[in-house]
C-alpha positions, -999 to +999 in steps of 0.1 A: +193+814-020+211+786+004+237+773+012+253+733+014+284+732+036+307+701+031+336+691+051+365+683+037+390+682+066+387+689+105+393+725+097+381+734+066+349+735+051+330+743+015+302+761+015+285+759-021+258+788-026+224+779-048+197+798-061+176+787-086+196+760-103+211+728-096+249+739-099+260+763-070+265+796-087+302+797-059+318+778-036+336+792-008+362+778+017+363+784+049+396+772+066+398+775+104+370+803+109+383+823+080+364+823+046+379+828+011+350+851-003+357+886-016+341+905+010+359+929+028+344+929+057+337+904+078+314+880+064+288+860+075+297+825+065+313+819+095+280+825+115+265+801+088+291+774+096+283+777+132+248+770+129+252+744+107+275+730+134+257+733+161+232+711+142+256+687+143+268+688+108+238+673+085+246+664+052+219+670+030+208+700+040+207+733+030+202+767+050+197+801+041+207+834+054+181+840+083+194+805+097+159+785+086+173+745+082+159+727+053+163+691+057+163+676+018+173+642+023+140+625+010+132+651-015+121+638-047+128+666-065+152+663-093+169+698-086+173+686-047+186+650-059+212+671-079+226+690-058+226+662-028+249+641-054+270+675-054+274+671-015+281+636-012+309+636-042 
């Protein structure tokens, strides 16, 4: 499982989770630290976000829950070309 973030506006942010296919199975807001998922305790897409930020914000990349940075941005795979078109729309 990973996840593409994608910002949409200087404070909020879509995180889209994958698995196994080329359509993310959810899609999550987060909007000034706060994320819309149904967990009821504290979640941790905000710790995901600020990772991804600290790495300056990459597009085309996805990370997973231990915090390991996959760089797909020459991928030739047609599941990774998918879902980059997903980020960049």
């Amino acid at each position: 499982m990973v996840y593409v973030f994608r910002r949409l506006a200087p404070k909020r942010v879509e995180l889209a989770k994958f698995e196994d296919r080329s359509e993310p199975i959810v899609v999550y807001n987060i909007v000034a630290g706060r994320c819309d998922c149904p967990s009821r305790v504290p979640c941790k897409h905000p710790k995901l976000l600020d990772f991804w930020m600290e790495l300056g914000e990459p597009i085309g990349c996805a990370i997973d829950e231990y915090k390991n940075y996959y760089p797909f941005i020459d991928s030739e795979f047609t599941e990774m070309r998918k879902i980059l078109e997903y980020v960049s729309s």
